[in-house]
SELO-942764 format. One record per residue (C-alpha): residue number from 1; residue in one letter; chain; z, y, x. Coordinates in steps of 0.001 Angstrom, whole numbers, padded with zeros to 6 digits. Layout:
BEGIN
{NUM A A {Z Y X}}
...
//
This chain:
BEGIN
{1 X A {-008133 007735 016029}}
{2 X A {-007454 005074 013306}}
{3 X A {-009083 003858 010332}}
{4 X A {-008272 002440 007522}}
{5 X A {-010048 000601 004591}}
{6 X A {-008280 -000416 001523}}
{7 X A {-009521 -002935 -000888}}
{8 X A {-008558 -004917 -003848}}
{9 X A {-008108 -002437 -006567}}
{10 X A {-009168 -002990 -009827}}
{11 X A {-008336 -002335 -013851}}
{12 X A {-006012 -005431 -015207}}
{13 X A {-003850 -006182 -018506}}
{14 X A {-000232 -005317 -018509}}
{15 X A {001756 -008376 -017119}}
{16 X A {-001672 -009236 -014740}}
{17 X A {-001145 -009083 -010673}}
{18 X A {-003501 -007475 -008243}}
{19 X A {-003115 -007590 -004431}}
{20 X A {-004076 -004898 -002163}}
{21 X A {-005417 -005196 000982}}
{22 X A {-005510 -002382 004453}}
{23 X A {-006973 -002642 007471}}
{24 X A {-006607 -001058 010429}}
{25 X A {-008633 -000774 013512}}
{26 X A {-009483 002052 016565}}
{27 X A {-006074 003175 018161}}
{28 X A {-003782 001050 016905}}
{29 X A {-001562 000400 019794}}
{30 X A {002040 002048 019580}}
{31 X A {002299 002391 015858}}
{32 X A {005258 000943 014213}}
{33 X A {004810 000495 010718}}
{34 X A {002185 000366 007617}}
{35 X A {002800 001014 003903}}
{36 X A {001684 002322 000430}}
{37 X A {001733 005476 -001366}}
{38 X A {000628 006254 -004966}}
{39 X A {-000917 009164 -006677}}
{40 X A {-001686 010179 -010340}}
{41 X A {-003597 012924 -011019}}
{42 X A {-001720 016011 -011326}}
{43 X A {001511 014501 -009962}}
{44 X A {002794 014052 -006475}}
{45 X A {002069 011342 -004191}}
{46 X A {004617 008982 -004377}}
{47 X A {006091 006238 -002186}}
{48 X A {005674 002504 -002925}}
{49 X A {006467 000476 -000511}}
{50 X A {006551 000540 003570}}
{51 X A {007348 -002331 006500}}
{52 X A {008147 -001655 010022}}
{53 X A {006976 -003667 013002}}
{54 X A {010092 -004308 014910}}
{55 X A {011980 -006552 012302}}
{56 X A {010216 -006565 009300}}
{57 X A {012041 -004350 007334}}
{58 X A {010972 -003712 004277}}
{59 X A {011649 -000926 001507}}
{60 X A {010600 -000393 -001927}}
{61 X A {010706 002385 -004108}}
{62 X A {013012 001044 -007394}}
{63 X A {010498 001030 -010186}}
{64 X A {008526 -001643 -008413}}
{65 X A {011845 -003675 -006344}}
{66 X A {011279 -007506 -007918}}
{67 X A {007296 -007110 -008712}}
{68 X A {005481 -006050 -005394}}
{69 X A {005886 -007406 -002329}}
{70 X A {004404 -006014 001231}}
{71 X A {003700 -008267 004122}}
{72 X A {001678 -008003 007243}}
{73 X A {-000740 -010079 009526}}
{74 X A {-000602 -008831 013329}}
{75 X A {-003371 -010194 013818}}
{76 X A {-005551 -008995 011737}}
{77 X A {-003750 -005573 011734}}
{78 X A {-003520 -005764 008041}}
{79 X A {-000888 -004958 005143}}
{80 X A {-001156 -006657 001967}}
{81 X A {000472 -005653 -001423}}
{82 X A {000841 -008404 -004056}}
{83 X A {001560 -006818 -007043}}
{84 X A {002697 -008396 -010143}}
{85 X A {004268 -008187 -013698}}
{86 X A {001609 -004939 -013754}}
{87 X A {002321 -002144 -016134}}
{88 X A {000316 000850 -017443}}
{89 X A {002789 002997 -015355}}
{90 X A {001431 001506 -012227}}
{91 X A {-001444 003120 -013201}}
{92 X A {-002488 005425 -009849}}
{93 X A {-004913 005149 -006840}}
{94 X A {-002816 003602 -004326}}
{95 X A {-003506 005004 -000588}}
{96 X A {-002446 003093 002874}}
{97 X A {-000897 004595 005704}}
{98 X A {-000134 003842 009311}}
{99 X A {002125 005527 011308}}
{100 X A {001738 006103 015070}}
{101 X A {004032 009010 016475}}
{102 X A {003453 011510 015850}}
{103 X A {001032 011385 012794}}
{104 X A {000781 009339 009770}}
{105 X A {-002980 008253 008985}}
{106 X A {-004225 007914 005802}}
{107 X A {-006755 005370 003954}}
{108 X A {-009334 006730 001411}}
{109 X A {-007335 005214 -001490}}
{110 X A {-008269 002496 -003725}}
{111 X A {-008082 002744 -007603}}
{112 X A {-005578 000506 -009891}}
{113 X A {-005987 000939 -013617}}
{114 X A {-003590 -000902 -015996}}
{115 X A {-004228 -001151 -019392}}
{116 X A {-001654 -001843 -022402}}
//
């Protein structure tokens, strides 16, 4: 199994930056990339941003390109999201994943609240 524990969410003014934290632990070995997902109530989960372990790749969903960057630390197993230039729209709990074939795990999601 894996785990993962999100942190760093938080309410901020429009134009503020938060950065999100995930880490993993238990069976970790084998999986090949980490991202973020969001979710607002009543709407579908969306995709935010994602990075693979062979390369680095990186991909961003367009209404965030330019203001949130992912990154990693191997060693600690953990993906950060620095986001900045925050709007209200970004308003969502934001949930990690990890994938490891063939299932994607899931954090418990952290909160992000941006007011106008």
């Amino acid at each position: 199994q894996v785990q993962l524990v999100e942190s760093g969410g938080g309410l901020v003014q429009a134009g503020g930056s938060l950065r999100l934290s995930c880490a993993a632990s238990g069976r970790t070995d084998r999986s090949y990339g980490m991202g973020w997902f969001r979710q607002v109530v009543g709407k579908e989960r969306e995709f935010v941003a994602g990075i693979v372990w062979n390369g680095g790749t990186t991909t961003y969903r367009d209404s965030v390109k330019g203001r949130f960057t992912i990154s990693r630390d191997n060693g600690k197993n953990t993906v950060y999201l620095q986001m900045n230039s925050l709007k209200p729209e970004d308003t969502a709990v934001y949930y990690c994943y990890l994938d490891r074939a063939p299932t994607r795990y899931w954090g418990p999601g952290t909160q992000v609240i941006v007011s106008s």
